[in-house]
mmCIF file of the N, C-alpha and C atoms, coordinates in Angstrom:
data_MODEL
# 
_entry.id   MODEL 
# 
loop_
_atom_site.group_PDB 
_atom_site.id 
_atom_site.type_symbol 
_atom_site.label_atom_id 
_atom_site.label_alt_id 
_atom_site.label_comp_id 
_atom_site.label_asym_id 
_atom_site.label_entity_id 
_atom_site.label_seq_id 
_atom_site.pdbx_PDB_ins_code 
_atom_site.Cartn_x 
_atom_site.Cartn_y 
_atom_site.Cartn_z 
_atom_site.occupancy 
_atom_site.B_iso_or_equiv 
_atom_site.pdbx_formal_charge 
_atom_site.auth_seq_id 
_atom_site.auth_comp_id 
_atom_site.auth_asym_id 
_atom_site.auth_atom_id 
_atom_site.pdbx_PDB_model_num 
ATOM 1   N N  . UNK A 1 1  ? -0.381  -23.326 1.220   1.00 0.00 ? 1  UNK A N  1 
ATOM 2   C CA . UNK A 1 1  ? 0.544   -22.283 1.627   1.00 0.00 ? 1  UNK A CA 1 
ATOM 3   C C  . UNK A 1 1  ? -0.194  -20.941 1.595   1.00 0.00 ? 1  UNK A C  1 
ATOM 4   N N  . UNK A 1 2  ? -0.244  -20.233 2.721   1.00 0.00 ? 2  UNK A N  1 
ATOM 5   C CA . UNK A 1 2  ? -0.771  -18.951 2.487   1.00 0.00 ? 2  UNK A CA 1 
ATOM 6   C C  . UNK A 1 2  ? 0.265   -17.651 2.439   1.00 0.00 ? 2  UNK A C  1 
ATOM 7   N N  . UNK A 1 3  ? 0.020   -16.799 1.666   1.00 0.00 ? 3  UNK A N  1 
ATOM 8   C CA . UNK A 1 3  ? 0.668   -15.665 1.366   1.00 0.00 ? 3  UNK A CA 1 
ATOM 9   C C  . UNK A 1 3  ? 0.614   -14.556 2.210   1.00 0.00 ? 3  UNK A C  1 
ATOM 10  N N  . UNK A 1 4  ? 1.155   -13.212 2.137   1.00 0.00 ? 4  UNK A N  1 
ATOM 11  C CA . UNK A 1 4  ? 1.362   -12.683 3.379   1.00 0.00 ? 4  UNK A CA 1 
ATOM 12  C C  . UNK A 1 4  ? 2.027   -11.448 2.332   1.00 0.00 ? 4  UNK A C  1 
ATOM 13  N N  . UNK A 1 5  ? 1.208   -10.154 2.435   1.00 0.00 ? 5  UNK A N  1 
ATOM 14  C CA . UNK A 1 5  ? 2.012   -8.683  1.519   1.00 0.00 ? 5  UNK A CA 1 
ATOM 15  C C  . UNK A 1 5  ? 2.192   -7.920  3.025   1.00 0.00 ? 5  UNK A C  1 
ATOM 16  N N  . UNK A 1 6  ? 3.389   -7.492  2.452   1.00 0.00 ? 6  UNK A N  1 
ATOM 17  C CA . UNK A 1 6  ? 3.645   -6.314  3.907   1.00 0.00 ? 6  UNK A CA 1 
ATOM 18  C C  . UNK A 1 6  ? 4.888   -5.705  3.399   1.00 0.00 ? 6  UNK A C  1 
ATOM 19  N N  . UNK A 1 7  ? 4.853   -4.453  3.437   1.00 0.00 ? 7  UNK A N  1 
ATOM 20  C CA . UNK A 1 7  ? 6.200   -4.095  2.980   1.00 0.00 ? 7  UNK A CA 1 
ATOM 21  C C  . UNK A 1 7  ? 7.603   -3.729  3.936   1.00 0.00 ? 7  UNK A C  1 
ATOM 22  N N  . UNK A 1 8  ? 8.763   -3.249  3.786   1.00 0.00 ? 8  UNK A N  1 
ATOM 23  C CA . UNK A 1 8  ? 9.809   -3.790  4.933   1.00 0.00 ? 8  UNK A CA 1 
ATOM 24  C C  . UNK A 1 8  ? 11.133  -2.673  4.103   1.00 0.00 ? 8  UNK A C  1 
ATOM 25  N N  . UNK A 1 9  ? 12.368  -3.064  4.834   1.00 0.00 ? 9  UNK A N  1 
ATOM 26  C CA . UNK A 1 9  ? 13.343  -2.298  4.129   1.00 0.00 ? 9  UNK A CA 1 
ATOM 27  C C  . UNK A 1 9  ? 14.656  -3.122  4.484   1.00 0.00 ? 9  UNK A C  1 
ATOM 28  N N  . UNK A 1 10 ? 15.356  -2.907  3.897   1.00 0.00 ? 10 UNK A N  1 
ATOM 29  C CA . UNK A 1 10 ? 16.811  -4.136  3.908   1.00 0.00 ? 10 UNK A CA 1 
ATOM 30  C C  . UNK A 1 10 ? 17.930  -2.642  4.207   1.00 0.00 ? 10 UNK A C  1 
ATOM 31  N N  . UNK A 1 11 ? 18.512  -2.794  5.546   1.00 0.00 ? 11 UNK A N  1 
ATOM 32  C CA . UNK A 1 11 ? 19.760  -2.277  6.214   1.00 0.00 ? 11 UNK A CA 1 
ATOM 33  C C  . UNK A 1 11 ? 20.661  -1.914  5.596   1.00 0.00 ? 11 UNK A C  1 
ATOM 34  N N  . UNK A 1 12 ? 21.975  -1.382  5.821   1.00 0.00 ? 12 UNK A N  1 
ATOM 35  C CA . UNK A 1 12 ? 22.820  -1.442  5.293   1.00 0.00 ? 12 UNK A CA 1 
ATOM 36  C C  . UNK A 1 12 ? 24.336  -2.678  5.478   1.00 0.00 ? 12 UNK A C  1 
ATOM 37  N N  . UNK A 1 13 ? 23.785  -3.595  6.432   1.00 0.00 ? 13 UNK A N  1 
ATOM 38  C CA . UNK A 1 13 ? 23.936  -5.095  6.557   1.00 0.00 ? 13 UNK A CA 1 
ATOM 39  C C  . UNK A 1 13 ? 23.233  -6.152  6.040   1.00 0.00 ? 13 UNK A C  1 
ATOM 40  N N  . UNK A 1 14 ? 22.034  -5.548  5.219   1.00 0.00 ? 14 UNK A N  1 
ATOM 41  C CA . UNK A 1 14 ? 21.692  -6.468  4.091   1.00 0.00 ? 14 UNK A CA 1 
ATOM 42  C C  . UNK A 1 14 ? 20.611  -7.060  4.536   1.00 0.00 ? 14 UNK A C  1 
ATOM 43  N N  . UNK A 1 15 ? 20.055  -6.885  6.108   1.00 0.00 ? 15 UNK A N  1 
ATOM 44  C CA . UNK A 1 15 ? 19.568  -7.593  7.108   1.00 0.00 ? 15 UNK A CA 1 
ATOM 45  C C  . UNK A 1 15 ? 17.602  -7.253  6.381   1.00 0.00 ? 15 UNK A C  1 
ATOM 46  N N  . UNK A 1 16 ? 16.754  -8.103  6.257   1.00 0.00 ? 16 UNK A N  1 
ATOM 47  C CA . UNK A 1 16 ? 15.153  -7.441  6.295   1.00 0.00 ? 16 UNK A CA 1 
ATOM 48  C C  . UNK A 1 16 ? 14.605  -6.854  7.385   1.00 0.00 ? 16 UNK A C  1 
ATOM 49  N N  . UNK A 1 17 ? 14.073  -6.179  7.639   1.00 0.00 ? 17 UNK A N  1 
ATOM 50  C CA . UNK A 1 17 ? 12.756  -5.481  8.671   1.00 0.00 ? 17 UNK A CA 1 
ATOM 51  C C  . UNK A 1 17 ? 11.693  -5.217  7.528   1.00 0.00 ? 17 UNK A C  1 
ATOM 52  N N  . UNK A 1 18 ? 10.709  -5.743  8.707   1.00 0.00 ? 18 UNK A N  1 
ATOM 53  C CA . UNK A 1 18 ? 9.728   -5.874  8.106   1.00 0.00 ? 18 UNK A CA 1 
ATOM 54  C C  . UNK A 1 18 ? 8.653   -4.390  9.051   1.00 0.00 ? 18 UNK A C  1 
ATOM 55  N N  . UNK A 1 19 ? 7.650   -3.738  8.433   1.00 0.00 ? 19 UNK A N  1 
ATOM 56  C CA . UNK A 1 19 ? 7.074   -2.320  8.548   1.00 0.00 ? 19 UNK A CA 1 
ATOM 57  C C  . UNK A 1 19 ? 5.988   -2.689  9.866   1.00 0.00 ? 19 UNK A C  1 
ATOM 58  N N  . UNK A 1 20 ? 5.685   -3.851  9.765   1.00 0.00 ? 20 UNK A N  1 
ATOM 59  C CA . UNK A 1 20 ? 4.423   -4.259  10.566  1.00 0.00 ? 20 UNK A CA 1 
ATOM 60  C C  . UNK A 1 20 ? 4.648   -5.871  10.924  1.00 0.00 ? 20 UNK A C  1 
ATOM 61  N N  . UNK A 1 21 ? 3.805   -5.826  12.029  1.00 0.00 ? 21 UNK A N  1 
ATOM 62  C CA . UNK A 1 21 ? 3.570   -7.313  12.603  1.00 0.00 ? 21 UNK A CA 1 
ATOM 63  C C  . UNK A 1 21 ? 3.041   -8.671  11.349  1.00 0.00 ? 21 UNK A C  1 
ATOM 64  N N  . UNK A 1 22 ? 3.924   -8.966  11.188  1.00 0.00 ? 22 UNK A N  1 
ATOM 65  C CA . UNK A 1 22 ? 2.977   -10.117 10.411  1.00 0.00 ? 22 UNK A CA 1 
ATOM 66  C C  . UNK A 1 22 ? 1.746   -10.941 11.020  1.00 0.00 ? 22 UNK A C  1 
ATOM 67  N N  . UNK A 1 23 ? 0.819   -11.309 10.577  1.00 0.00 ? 23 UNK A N  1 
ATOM 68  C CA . UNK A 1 23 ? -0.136  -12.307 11.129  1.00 0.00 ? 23 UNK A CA 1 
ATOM 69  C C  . UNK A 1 23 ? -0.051  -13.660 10.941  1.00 0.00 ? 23 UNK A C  1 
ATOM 70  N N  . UNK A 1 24 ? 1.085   -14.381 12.022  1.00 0.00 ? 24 UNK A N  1 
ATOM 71  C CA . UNK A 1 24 ? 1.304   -15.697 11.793  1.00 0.00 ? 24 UNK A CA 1 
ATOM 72  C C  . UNK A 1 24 ? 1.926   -15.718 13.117  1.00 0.00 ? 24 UNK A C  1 
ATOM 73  N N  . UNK A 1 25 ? 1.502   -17.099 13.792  1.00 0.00 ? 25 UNK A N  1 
ATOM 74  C CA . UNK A 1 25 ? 1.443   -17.151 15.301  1.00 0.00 ? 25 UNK A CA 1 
ATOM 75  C C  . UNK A 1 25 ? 3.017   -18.256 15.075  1.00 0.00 ? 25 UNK A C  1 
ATOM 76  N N  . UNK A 1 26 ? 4.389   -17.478 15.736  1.00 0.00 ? 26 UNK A N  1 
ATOM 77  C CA . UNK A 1 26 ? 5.510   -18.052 15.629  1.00 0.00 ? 26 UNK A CA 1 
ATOM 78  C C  . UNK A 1 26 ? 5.797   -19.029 16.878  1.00 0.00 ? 26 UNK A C  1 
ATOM 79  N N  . UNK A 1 27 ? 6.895   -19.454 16.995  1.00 0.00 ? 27 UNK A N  1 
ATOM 80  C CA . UNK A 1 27 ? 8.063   -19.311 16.003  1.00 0.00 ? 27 UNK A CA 1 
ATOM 81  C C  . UNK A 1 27 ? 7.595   -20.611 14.913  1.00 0.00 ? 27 UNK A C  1 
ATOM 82  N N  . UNK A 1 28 ? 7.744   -19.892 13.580  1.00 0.00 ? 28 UNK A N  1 
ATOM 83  C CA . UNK A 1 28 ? 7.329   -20.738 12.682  1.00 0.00 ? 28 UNK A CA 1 
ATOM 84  C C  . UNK A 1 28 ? 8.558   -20.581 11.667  1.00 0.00 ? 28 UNK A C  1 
ATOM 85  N N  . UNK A 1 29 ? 8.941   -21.781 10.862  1.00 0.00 ? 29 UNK A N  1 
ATOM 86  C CA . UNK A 1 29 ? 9.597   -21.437 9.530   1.00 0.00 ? 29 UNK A CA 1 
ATOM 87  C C  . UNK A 1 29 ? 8.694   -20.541 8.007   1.00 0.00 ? 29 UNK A C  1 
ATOM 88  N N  . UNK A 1 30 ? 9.486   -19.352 7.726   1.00 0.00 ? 30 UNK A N  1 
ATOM 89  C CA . UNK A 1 30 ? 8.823   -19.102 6.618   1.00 0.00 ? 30 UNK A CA 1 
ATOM 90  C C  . UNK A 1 30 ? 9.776   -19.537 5.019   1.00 0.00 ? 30 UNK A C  1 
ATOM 91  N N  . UNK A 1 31 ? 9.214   -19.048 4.025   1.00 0.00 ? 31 UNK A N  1 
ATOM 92  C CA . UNK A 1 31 ? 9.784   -18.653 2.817   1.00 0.00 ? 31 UNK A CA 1 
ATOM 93  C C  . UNK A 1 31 ? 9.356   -17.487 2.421   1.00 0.00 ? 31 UNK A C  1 
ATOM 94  N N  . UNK A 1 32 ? 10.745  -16.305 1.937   1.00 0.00 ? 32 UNK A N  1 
ATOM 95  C CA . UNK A 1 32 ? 10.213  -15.511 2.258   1.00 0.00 ? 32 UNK A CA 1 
ATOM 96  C C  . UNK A 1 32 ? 10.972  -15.154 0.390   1.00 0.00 ? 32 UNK A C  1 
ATOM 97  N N  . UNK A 1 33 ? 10.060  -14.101 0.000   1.00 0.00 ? 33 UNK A N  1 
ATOM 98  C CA . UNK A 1 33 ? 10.075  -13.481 -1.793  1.00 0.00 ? 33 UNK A CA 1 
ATOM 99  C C  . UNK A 1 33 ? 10.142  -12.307 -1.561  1.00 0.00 ? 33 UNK A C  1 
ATOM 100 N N  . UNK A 1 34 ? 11.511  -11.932 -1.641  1.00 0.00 ? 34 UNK A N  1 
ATOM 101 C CA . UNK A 1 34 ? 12.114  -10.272 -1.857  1.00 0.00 ? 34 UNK A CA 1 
ATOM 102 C C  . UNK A 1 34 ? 11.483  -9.980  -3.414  1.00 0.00 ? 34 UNK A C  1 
ATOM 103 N N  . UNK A 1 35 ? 10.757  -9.147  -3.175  1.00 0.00 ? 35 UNK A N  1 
ATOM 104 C CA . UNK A 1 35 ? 10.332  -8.155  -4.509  1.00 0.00 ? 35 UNK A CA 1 
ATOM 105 C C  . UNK A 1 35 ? 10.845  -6.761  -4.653  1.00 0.00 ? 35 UNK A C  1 
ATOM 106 N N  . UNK A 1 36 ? 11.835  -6.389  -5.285  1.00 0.00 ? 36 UNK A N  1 
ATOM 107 C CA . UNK A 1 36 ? 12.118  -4.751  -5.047  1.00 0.00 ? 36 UNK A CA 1 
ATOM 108 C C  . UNK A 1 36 ? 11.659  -4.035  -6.174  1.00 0.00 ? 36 UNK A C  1 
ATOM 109 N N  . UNK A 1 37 ? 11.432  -2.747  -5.788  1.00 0.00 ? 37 UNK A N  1 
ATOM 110 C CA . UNK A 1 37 ? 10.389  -2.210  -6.383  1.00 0.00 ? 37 UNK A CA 1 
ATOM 111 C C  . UNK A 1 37 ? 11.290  -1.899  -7.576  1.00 0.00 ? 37 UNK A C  1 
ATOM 112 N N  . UNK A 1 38 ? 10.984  -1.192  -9.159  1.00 0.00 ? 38 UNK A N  1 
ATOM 113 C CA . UNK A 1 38 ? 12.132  -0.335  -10.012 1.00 0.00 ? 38 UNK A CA 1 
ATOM 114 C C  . UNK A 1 38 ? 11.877  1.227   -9.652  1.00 0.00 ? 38 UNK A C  1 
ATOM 115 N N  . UNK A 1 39 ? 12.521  1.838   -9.755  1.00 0.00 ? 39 UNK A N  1 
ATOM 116 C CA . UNK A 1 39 ? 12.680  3.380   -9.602  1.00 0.00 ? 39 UNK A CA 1 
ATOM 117 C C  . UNK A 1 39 ? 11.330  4.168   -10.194 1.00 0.00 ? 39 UNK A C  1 
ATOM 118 N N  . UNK A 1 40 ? 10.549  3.905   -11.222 1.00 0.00 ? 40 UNK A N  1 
ATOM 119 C CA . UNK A 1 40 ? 9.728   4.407   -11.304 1.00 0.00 ? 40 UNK A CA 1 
ATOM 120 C C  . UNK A 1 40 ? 8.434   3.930   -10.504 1.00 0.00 ? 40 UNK A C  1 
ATOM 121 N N  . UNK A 1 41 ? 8.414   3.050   -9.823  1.00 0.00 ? 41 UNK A N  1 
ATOM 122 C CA . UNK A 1 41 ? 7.154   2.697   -9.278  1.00 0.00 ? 41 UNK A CA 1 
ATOM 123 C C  . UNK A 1 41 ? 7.518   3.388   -7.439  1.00 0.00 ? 41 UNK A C  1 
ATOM 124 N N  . UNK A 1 42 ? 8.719   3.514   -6.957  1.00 0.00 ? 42 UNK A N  1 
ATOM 125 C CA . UNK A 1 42 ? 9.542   4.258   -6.323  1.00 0.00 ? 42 UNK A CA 1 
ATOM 126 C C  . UNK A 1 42 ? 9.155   6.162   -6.514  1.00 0.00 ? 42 UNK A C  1 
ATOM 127 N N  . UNK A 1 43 ? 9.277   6.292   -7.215  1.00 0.00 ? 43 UNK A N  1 
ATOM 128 C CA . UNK A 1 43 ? 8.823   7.558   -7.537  1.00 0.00 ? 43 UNK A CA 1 
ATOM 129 C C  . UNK A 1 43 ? 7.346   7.865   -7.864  1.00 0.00 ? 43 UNK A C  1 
ATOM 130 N N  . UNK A 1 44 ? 6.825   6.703   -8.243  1.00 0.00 ? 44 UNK A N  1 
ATOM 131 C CA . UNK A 1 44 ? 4.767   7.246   -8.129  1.00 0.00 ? 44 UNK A CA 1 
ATOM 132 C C  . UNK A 1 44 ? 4.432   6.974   -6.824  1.00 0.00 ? 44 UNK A C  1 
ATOM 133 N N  . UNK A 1 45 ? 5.164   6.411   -6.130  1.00 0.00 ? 45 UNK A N  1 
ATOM 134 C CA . UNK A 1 45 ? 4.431   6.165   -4.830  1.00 0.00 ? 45 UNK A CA 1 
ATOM 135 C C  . UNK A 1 45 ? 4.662   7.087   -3.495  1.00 0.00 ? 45 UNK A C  1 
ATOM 136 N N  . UNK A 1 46 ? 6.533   8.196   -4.347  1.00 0.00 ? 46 UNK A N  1 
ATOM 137 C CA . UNK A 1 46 ? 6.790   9.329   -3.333  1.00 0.00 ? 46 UNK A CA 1 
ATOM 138 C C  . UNK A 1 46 ? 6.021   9.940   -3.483  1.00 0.00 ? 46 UNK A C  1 
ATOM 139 N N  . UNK A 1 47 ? 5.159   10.322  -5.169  1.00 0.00 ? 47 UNK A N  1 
ATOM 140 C CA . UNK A 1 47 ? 4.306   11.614  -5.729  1.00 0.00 ? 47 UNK A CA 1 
ATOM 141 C C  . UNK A 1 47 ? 3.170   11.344  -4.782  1.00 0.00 ? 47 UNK A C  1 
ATOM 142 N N  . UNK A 1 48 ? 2.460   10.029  -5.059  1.00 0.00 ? 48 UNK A N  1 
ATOM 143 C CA . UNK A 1 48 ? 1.470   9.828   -4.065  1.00 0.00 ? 48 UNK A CA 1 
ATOM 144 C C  . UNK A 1 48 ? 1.100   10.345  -2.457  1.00 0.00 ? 48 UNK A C  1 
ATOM 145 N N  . UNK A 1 49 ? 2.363   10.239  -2.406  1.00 0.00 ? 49 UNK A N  1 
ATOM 146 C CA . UNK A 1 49 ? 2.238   9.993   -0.847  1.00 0.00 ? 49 UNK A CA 1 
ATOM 147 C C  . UNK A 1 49 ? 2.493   11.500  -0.549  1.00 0.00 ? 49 UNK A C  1 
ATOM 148 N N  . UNK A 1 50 ? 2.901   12.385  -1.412  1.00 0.00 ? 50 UNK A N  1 
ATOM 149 C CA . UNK A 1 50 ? 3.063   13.769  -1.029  1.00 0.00 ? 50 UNK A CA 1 
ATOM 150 C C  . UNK A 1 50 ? 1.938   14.101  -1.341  1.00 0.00 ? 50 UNK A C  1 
ATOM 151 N N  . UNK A 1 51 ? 1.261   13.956  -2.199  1.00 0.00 ? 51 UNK A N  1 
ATOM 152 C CA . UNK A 1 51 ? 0.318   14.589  -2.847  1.00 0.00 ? 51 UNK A CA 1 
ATOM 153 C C  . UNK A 1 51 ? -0.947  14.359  -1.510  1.00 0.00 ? 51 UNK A C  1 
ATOM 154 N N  . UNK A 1 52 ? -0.620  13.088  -1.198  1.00 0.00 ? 52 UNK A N  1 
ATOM 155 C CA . UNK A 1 52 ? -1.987  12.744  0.164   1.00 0.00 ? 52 UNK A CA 1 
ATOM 156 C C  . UNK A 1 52 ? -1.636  13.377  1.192   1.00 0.00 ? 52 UNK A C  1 
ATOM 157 N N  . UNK A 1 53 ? -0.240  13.889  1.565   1.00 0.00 ? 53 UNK A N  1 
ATOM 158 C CA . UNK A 1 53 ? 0.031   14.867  3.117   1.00 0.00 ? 53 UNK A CA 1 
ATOM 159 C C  . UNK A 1 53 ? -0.108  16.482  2.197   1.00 0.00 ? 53 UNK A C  1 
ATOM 160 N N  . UNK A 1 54 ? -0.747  16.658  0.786   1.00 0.00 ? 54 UNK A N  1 
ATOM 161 C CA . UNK A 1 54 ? -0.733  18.275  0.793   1.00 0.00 ? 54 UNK A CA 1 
ATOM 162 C C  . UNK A 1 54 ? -1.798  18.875  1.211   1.00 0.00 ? 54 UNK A C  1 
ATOM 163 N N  . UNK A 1 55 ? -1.428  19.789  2.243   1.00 0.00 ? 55 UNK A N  1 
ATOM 164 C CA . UNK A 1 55 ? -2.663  20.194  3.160   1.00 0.00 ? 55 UNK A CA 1 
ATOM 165 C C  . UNK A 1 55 ? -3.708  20.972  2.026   1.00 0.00 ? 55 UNK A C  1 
ATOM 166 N N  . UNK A 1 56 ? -3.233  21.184  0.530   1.00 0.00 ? 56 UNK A N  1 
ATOM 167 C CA . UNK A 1 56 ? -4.592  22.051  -0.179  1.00 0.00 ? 56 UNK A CA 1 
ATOM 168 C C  . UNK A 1 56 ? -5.517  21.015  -0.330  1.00 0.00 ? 56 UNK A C  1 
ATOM 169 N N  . UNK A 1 57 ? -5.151  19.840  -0.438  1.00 0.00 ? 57 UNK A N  1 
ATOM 170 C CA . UNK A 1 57 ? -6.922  18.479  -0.384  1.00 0.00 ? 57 UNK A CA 1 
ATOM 171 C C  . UNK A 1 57 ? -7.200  18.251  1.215   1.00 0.00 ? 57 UNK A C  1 
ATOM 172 N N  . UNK A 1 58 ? -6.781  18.915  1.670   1.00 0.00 ? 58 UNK A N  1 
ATOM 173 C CA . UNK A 1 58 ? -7.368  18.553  3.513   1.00 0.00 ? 58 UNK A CA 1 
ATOM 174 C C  . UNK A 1 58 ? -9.255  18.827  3.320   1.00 0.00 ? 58 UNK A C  1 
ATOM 175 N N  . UNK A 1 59 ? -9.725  19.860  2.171   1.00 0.00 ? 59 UNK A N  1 
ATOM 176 C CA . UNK A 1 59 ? -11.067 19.925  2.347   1.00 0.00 ? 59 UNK A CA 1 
ATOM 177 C C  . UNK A 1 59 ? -11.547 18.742  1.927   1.00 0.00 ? 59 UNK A C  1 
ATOM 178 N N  . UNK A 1 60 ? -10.720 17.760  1.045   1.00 0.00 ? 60 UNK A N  1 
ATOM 179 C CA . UNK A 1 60 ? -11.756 16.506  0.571   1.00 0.00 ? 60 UNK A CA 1 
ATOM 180 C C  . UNK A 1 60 ? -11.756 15.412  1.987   1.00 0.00 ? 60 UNK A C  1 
ATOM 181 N N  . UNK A 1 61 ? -11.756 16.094  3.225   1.00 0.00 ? 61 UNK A N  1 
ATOM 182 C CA . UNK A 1 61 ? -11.647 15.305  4.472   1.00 0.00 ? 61 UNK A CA 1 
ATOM 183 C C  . UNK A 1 61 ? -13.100 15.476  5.121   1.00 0.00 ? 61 UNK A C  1 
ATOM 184 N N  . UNK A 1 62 ? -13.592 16.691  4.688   1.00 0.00 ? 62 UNK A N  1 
ATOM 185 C CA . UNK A 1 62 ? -14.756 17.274  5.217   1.00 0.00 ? 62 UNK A CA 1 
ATOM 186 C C  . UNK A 1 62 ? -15.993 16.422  5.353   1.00 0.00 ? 62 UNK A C  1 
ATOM 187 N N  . UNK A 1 63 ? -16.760 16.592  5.486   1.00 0.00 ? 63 UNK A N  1 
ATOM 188 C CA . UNK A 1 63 ? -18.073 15.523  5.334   1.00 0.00 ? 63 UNK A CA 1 
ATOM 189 C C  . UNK A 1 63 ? -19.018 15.818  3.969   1.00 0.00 ? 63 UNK A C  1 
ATOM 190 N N  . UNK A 1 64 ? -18.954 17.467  3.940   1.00 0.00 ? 64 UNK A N  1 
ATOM 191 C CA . UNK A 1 64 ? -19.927 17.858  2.484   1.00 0.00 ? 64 UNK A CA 1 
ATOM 192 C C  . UNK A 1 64 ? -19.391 17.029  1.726   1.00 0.00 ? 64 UNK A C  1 
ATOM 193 N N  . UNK A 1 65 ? -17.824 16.738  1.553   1.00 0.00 ? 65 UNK A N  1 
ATOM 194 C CA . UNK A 1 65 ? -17.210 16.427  0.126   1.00 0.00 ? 65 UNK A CA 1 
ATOM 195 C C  . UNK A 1 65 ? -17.595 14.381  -0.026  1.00 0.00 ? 65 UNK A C  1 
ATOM 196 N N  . UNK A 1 66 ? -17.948 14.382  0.926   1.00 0.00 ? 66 UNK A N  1 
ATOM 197 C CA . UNK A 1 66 ? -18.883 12.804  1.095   1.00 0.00 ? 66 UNK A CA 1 
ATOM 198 C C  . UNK A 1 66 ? -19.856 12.619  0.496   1.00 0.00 ? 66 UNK A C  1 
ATOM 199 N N  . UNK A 1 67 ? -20.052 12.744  -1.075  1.00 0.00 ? 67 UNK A N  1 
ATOM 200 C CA . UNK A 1 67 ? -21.545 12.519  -1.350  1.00 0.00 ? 67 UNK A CA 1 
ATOM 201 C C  . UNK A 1 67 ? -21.504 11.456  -2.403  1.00 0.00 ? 67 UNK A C  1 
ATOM 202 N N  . UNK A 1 68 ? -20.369 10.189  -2.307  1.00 0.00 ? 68 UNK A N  1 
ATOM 203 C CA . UNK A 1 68 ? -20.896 9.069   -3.374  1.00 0.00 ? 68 UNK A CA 1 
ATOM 204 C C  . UNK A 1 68 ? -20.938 7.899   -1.921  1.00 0.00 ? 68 UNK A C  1 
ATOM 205 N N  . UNK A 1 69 ? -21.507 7.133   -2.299  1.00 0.00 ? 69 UNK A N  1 
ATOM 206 C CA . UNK A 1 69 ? -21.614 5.808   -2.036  1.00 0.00 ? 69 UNK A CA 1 
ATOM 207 C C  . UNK A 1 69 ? -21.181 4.602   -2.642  1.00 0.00 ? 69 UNK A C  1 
ATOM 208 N N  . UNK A 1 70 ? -21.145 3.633   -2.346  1.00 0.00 ? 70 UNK A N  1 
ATOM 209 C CA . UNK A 1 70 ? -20.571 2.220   -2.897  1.00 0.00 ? 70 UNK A CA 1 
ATOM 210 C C  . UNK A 1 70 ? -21.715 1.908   -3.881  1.00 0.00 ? 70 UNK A C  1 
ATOM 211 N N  . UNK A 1 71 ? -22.923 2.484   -3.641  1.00 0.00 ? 71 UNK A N  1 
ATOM 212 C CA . UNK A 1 71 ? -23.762 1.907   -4.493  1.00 0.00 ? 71 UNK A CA 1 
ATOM 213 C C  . UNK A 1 71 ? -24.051 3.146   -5.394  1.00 0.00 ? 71 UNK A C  1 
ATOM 214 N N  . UNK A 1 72 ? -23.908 4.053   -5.683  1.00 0.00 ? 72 UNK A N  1 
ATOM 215 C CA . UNK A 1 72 ? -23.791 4.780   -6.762  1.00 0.00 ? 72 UNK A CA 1 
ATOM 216 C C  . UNK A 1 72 ? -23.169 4.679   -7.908  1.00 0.00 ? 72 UNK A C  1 
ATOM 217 N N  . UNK A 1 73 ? -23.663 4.553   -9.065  1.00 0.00 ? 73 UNK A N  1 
ATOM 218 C CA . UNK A 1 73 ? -23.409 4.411   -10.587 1.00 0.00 ? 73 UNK A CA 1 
ATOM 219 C C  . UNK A 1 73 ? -23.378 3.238   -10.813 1.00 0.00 ? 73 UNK A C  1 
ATOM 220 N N  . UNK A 1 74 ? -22.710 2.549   -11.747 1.00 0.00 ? 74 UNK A N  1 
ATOM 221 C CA . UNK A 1 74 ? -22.705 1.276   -12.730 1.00 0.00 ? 74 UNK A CA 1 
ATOM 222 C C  . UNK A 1 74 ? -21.314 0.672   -12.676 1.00 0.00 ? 74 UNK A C  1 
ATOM 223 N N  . UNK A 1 75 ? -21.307 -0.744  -12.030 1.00 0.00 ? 75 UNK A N  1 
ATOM 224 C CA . UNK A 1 75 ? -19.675 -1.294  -12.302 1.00 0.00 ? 75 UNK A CA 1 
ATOM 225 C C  . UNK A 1 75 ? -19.263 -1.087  -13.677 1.00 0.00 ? 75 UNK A C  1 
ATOM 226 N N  . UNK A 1 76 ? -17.971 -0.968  -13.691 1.00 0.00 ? 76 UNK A N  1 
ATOM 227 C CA . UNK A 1 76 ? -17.382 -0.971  -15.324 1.00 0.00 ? 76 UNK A CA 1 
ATOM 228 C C  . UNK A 1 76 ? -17.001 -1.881  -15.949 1.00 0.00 ? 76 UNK A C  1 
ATOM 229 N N  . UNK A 1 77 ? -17.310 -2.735  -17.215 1.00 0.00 ? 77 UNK A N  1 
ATOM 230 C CA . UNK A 1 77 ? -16.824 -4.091  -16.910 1.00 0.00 ? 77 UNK A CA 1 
ATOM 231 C C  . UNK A 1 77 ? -16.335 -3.810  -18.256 1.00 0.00 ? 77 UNK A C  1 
ATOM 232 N N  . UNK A 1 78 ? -14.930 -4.176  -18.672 1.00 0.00 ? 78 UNK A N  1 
ATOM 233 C CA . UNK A 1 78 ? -14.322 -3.622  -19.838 1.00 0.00 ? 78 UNK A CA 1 
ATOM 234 C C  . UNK A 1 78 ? -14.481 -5.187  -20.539 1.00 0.00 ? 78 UNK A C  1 
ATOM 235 N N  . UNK A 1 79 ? -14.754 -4.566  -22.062 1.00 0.00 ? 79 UNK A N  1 
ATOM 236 C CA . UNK A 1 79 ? -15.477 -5.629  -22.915 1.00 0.00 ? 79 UNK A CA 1 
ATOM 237 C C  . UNK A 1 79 ? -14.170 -5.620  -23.875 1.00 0.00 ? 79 UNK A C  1 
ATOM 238 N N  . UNK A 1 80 ? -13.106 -5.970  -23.495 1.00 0.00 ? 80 UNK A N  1 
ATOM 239 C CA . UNK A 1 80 ? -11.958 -6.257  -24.321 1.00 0.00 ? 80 UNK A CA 1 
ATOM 240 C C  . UNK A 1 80 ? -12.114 -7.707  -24.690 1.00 0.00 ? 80 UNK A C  1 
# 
């Protein structure tokens, strides 16, 4: 069985929509796992998402502000 994340919103008929095309060539039967979010994970993700449209970080868009790479520094590997 393969899995499938995409997020969606439920009507006020209770009905799902889903945000994006799924990648699965239909008409197929699914099973489908409503996950709803709780209010605080609801609210870090409004802060987020404002915080990424506030035009005062538009300079970290620039190219100067480009100076790490994937291969710069040391993975972190927590020794718990």
């Amino acid at each position: 069985m393969q899995a499938v994340e995409t997020r969606g919103r439920v009507d006020k008929e209770h009905r799902l929509h889903v945000d994006e095309p799924l990648p699965i060539t239909g008409p197929a039967q699914v099973r489908v796992l409503v996950l709803v979010d709780d209010e605080a994970e609801a609210e870090e993700r409004e802060w987020l998402a404002a915080a990424a449209a506030n035009p005062a970080l538009d300079f970290l868009n620039e190219p100067a502000e480009d100076i790490y790479t994937p291969d710069d520094g040391k993975p972190f590997r927590d020794q718990r």
